[in-house]
C-alpha positions in Angstrom: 29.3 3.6 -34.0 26.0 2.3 -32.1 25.3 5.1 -30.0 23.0 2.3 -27.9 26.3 0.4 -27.3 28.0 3.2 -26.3 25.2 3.6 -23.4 26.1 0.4 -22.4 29.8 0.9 -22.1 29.4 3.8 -20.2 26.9 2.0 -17.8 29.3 -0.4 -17.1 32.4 1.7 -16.8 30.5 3.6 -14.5 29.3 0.5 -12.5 31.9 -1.8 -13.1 29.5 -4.6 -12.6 27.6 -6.4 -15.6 25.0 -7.6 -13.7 24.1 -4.1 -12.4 24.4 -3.0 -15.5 22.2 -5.1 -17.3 19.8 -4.6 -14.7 19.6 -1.0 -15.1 19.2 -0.7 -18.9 16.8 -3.9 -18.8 18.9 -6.0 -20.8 20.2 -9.7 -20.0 23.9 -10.0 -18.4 24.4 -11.5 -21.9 23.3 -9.2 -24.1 25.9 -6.4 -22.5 28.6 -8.9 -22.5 28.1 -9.0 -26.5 28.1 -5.1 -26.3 30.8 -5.0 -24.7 33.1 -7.5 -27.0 31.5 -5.7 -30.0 32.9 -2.4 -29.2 36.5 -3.9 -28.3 36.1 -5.2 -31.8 35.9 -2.2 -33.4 38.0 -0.3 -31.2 40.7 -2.8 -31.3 41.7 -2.3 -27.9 40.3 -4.3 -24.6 38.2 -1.8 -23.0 37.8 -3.6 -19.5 39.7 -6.2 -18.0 37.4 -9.0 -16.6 37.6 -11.9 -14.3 34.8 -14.0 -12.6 34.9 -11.6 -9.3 36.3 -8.1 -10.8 35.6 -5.6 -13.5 37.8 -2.2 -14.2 38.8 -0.1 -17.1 41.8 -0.2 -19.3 43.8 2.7 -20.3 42.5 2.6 -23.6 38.9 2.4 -22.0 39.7 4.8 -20.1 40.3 7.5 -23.2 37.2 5.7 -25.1 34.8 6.3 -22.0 35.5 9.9 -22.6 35.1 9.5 -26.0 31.6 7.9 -25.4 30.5 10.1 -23.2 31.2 13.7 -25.8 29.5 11.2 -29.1 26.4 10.6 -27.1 26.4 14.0 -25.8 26.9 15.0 -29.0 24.2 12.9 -30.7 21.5 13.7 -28.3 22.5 18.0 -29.3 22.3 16.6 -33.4 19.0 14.8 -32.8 18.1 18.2 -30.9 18.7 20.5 -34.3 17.2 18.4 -36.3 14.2 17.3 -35.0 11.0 18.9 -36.3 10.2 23.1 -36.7 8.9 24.0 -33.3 9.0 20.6 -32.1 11.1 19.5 -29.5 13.3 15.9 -30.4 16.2 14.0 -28.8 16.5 12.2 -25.4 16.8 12.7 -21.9 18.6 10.3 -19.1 16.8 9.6 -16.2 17.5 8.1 -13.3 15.1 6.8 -10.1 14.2 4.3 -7.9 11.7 1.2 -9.5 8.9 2.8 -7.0 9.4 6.3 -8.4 8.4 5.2 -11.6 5.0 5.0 -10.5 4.9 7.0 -7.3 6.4 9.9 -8.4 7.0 9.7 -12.0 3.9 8.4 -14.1 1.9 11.7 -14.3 5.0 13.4 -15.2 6.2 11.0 -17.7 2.7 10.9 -18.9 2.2 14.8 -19.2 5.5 15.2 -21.0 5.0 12.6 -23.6 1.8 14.3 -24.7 3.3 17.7 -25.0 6.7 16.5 -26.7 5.9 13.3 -28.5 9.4 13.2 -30.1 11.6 13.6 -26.9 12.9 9.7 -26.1 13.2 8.7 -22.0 16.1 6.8 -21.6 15.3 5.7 -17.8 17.5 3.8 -15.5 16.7 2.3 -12.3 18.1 1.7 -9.5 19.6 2.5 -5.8 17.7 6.0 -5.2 20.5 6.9 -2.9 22.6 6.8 -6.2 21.0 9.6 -8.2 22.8 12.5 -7.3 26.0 11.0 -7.6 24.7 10.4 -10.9 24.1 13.5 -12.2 27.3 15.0 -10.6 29.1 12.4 -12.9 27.0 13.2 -16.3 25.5 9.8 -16.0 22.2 10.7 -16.2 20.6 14.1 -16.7 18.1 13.8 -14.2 17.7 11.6 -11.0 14.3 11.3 -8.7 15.8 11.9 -5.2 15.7 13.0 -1.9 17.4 16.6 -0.6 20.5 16.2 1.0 20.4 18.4 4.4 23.7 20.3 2.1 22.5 20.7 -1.7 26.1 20.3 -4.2 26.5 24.0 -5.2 26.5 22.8 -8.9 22.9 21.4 -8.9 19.2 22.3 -9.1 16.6 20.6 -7.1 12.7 20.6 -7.6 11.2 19.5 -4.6 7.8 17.2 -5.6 6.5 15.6 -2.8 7.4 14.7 1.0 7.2 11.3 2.3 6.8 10.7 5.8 9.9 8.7 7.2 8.8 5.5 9.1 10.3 2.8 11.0 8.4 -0.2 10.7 9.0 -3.4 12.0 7.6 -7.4 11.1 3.7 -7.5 11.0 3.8 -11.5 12.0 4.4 -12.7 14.8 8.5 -13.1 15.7 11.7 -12.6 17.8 11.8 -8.8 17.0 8.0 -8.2 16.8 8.1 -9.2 20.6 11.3 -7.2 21.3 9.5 -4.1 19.8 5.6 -4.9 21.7 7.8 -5.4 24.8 9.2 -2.0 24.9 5.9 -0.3 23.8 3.6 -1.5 26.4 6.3 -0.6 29.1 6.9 2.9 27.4 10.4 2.0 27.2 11.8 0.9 23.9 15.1 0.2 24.5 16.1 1.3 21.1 19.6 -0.1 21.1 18.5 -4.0 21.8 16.5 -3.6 18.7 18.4 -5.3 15.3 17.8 -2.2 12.6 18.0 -3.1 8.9 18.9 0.7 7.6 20.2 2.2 4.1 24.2 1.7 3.3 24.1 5.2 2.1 22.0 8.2 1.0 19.5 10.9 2.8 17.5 8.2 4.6 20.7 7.1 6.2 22.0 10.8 7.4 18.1 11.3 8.4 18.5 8.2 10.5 21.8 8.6 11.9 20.9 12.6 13.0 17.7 11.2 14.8 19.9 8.3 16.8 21.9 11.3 17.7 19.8 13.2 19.1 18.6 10.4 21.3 22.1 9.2 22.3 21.6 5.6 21.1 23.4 3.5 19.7 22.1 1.5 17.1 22.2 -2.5 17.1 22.7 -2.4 13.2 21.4 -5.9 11.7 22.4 -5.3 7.9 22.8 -2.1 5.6 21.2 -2.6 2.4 20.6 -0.5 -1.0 17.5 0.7 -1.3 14.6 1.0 0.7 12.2 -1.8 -1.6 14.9 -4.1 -0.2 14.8 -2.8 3.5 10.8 -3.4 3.9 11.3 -7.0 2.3 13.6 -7.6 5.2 11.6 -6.8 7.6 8.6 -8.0 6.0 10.5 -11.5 6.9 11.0 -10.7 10.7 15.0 -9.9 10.7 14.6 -6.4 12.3 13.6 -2.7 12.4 13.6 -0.6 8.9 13.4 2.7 8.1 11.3 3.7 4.6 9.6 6.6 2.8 5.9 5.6 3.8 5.4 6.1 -0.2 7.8 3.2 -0.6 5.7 1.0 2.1 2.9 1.6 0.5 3.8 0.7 -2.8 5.8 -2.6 -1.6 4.8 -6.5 -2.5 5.7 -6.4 1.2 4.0 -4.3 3.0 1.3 -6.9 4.0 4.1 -8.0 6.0 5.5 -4.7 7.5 3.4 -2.1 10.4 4.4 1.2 11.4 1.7 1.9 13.6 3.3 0.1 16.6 6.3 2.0 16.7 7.4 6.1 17.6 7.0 7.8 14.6 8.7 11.2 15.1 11.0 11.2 11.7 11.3 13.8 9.9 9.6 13.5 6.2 11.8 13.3 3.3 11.9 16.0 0.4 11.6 14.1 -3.2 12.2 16.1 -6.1 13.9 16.1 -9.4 17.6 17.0 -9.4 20.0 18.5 -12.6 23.1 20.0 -12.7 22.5 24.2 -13.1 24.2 24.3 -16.4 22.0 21.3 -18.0 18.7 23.2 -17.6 20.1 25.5 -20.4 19.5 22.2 -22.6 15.8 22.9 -23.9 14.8 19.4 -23.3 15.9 19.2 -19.3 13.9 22.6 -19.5 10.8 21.5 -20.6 10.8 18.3 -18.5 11.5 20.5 -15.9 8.8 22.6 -16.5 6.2 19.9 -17.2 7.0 18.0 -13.7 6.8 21.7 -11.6 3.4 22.3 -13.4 2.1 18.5 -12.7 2.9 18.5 -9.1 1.6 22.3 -8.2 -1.5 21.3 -10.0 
């Protein structure tokens, strides 16, 4: 059985969403579909009921998505004994944002490709607030993420980088713009008039909601969105008040659009690291990827 299309199950039994899916292993909508239908083929059995609005699993997909997930597993500890004397081969899942890639993960990535040419990077992006969720569920084997105030007792973290949190509001002029240089030049924003565009879920989103807190306001919440590429695009376009890692701003198609330098910016900074479940730093790949991004980043 195509251990590729068994990915691609498992990506979509996890998400339960083609789209998203296809997305995250760069594939069209399409192309999963046929993955999909192949595998029930072969199976036999309809793995996941589908309509034009909803996607779950079957019973039988169910007992195959364990199945998929112990054959790749597996596979990857086959590829692992056989690969070359000395020489490390197989693959390792990774999962991060689409501005990780280049702002936290390129001298990694690059590093660990010249020391273990055979090691394959099976990378899937997405929703950074996702990752550790991730991991917990054996989806990937590593996620780019930021520390939870209460680290899972079952994982590892390896702290990279901090990022400054910032709240950064429209650079043209607009409704909020004025709201927010109002507020400044009487040194009194009246944070709860302000519409805020914040993260659905994840760190950013605790960070934020502690700092409100602490301030007894009450945010005037605008729209929660995934991921914080999508947050300074909204603001870019004048609909409120975001919240973003400045590495993030700085990395965005948008942040011509975006300023921080008019607002308060007493956030704390946000911890990015790798994170792995304990257990799966036994596997000598995770170690040496491990090892490679501590040595890259204290360098």
């Amino acid at each position: 059985m195509d251990h590729r299309a068994l990915n691609v199950f498992l990506s979509v039994a996890q998400t339960l969403n083609f789209s998203r899916s296809a997305q995250a292993l760069h594939m069209s909508v399409s192309a999963v579909s046929r993955s999909i239908a192949r595998l029930e083929q072969e199976v036999g059995q309809v793995l996941l009921e589908r309509d034009r609005r909803h996607v779950q699993l079957t019973g039988a997909g169910r007992e195959f998505q364990e199945y998929a997930r112990a054959a790749v597993a597996d596979w990857q500890a086959l590829r692992r004994r056989l690969g070359s004397e000395g020489e490390l081969a197989g693959e390792v899942s990774l999962y991060c944002s689409v501005t990780a890639t280049h702002s936290v993960l390129a001298p990694i990535l690059a590093a660990f490709r010249a020391a273990h040419p055979a090691v394959d990077i099976m990378m899937h992006t997405g929703d950074q607030a996702d990752g550790i969720a991730r991991v917990l569920e054996g989806l990937d084997d590593v996620s780019v993420s930021g520390r939870p105030e209460q680290l899972p007792a079952r994982l590892e973290f390896l702290p990279l980088l901090e990022s400054p949190l910032r709240f950064c509001a429209p650079a043209a002029d607009c409704a909020v713009r004025d709201l927010v240089l109002q507020g400044v030049r009487g040194n009194a924003i009246e944070w709860d008039q302000i519409p805020f565009i914040v993260p659905e879920r994840g760190v950013t989103k605790d960070l934020l909601e502690r700092w409100f807190q602490a301030r007894g306001v009450t945010p005037r919440i605008y729209a929660q969105v995934a991921g914080h590429e999508a947050i300074v695009a909204m603001v870019s376009l004048g609909l409120g008040v975001g919240i973003a890692p400045q590495l993030v701003i700085e990395a965005s198609g948008s942040a011509a659009g975006v300023e921080v330098e008019i607002l308060p910016q007493d956030l704390p900074n946000l911890s990015v690291g790798l994170c792995s479940l304990s257990r799966r730093l036994e596997n000598p790949l995770l170690k040496a990827l491990w090892d490679v991004a501590a040595a890259t980043y204290s360098a």
